[in-house]
C-alpha positions as CSV (number, residue, x, y, z in Angstrom):
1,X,12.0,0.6,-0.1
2,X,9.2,0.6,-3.2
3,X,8.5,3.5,-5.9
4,X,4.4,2.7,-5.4
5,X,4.6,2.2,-9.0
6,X,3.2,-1.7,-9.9
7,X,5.0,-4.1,-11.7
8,X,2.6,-6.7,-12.0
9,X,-0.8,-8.2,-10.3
10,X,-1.0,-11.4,-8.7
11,X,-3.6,-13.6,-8.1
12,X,-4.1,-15.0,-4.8
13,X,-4.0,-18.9,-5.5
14,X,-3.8,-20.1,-1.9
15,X,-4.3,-19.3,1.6
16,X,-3.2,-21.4,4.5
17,X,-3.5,-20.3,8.1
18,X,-0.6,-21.3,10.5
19,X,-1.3,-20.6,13.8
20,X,-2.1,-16.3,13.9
21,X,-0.5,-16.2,10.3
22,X,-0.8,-16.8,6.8
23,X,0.6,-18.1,3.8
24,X,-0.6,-17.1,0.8
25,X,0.8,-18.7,-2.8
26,X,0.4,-15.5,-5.4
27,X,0.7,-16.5,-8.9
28,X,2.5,-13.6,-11.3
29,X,4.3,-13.0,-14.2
30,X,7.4,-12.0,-11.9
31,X,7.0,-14.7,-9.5
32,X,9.7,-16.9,-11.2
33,X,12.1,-14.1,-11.2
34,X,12.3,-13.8,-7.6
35,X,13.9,-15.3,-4.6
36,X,14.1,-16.7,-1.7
37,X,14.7,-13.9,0.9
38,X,13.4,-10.8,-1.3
39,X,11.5,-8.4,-0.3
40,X,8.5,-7.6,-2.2
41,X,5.6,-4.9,-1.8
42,X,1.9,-7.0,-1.5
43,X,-0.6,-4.5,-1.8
44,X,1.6,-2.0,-0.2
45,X,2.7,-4.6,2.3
46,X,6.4,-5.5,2.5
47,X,6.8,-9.3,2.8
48,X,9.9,-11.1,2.7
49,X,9.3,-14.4,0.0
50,X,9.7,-17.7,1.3
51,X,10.0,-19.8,-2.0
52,X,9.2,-19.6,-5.6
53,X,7.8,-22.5,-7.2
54,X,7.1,-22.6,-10.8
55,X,5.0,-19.2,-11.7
56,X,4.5,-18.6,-7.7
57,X,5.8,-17.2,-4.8
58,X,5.0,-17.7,-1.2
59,X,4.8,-15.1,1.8
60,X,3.9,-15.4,5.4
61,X,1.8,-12.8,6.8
62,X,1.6,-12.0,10.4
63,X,-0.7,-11.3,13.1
64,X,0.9,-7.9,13.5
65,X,0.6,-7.2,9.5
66,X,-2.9,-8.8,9.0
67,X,-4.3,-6.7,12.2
68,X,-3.1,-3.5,10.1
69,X,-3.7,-4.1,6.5
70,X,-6.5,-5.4,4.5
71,X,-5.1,-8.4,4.1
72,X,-7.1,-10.0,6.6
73,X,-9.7,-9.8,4.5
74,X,-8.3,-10.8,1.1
75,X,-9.5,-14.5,-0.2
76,X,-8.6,-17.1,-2.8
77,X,-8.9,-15.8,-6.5
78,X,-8.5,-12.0,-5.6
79,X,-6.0,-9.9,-7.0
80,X,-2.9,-8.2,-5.8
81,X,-0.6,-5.2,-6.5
82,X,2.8,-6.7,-6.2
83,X,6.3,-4.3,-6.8
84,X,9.9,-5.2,-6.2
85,X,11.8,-3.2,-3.5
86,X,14.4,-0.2,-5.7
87,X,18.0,-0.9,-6.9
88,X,20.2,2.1,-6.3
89,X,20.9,4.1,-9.0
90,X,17.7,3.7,-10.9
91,X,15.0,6.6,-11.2
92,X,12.0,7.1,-8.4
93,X,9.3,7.7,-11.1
94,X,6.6,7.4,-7.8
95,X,7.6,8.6,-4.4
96,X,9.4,6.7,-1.3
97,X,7.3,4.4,-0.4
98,X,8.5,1.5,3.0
99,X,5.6,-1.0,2.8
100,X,4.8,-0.2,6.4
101,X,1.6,0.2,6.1
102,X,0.0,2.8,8.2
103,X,-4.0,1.8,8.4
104,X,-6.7,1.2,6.1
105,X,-9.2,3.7,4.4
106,X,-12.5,2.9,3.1
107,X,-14.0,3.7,0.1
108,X,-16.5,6.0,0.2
109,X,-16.9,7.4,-3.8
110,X,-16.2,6.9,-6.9
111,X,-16.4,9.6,-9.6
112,X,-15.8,8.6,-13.1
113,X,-14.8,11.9,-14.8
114,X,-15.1,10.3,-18.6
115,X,-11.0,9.2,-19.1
116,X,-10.4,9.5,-15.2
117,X,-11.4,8.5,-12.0
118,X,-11.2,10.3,-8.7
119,X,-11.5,7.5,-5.7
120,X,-12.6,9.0,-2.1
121,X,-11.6,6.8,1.4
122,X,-12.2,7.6,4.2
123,X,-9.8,6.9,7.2
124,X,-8.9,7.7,11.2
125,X,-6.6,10.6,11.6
126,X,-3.0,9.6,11.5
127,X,-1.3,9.4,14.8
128,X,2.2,9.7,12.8
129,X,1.9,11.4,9.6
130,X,-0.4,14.6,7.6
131,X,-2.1,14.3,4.3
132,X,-1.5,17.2,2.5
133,X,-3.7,18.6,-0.8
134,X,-0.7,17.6,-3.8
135,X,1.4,15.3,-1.3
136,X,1.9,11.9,-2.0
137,X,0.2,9.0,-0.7
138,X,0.5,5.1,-1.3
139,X,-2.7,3.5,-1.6
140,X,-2.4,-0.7,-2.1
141,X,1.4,0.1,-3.0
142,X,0.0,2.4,-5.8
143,X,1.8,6.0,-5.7
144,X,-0.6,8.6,-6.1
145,X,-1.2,12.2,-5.5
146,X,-4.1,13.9,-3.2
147,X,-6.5,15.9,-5.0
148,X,-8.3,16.9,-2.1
149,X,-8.3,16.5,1.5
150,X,-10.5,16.9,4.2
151,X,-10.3,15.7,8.0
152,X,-10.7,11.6,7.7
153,X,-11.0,12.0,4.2
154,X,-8.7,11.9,1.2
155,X,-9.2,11.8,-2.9
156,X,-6.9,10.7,-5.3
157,X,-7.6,11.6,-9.4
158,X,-6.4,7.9,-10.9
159,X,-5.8,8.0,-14.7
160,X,-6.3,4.8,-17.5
161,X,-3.1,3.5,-17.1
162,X,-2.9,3.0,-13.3
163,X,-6.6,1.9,-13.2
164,X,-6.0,-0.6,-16.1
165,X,-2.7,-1.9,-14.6
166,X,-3.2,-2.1,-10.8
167,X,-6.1,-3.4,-9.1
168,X,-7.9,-0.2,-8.5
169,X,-10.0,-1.4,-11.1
170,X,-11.2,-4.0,-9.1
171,X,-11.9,-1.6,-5.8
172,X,-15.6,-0.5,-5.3
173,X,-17.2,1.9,-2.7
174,X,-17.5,-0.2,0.6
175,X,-13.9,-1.3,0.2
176,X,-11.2,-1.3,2.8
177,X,-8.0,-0.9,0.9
178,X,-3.9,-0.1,2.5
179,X,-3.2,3.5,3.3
180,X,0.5,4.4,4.2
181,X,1.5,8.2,4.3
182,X,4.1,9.9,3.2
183,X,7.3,9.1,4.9
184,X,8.8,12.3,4.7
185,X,5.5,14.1,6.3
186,X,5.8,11.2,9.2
187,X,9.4,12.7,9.8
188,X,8.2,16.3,10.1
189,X,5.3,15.7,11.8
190,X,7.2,13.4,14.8
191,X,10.3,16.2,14.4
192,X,6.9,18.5,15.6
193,X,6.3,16.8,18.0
194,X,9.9,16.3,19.6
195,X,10.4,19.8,19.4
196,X,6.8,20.6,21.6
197,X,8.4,17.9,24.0
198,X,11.6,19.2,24.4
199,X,9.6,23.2,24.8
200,X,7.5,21.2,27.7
201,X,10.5,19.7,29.4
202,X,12.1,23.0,29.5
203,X,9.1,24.4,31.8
């Protein structure tokens, strides 16, 4: 379980395809403090690290992951959100966020509002989840808040320090970037939906 608040970006230093997966080496200023085994958010993607080398970590991703995330389409020398999963006890300055990410949302606007931004993406409607105007939503692990929200189509304001220190600074329109909704709106929605199948079964 992540905050969505970034610890550090990575930089993609190597990718090597094994069969449907891949490994990529990520080079960080946190990636001599981890270890084998942990579980870190990549993008908004929960991978498990294989090994730490120096500076570097390693991480296998899989067919299943790379089909559902952008990271399909990430290549050598790009850049990457990376958090550490929560220790109990310590604050949840974001919101709950898995690293199960849902699908991906393309960017469709950017509106400089001089001292923020407001990024738009647009994305298929969510067979498991709602986006709700002020609900929370992870966007490449990032915690953020919806300004707006249409059908297939979502805004979130972005202030200095999140654009500075995550790699939204680095997403243009055209983009295809991690969307995974709110966990707790997933729950109501398929607690909905149980309850219209249990009304059904009672006919």
């Amino acid at each position: 379980m992540f905050s969505g608040i970034v610890e550090a970006i990575g930089v993609v230093e190597q990718i090597t395809e094994e069969k449907d997966n891949i490994e990529l080496k990520i080079c960080s200023q946190i990636s001599s403090e981890l270890q084998e085994d942990q579980s870190v958010s990549h993008n908004g993607v929960c991978l498990t690290v294989t090994k730490v080398l120096n500076n570097a970590h390693f991480v296998t991703a899989i067919r299943e992951t790379l089909s559902s995330s952008n990271l399909s389409t990430i290549v050598e020398g790009d850049s990457i959100n990376l958090e550490r999963s929560l220790k109990l006890g310590e604050r949840i300055d974001g919101h709950l966020v898995q690293g199960h990410v849902d699908q991906t949302g393309k960017c469709v606007n950017i509106l400089d509002e001089n001292g923020s931004w407001v990024f738009t993406f647009q994305y298929q409607k969510p067979k498991n989840g709602v986006v709700l105007h002020k609900g929370s939503i992870a966007i490449n692990g990032v915690s953020l808040t919806v300004s707006s929200s249409k059908t297939n189509e979502l805004s979130v304001a972005v202030i200095p320090y999140t654009y500075e220190n995550t790699t939204f600074r680095k997403i243009a329109v055209g983009s295809v970037e991690n969307i995974e909704f709110d966990v707790l709106g997933k729950y109501m929605f398929e607690l909905k939906n149980e309850q219209k199948r249990v009304k059904m079964d009672k006919k």
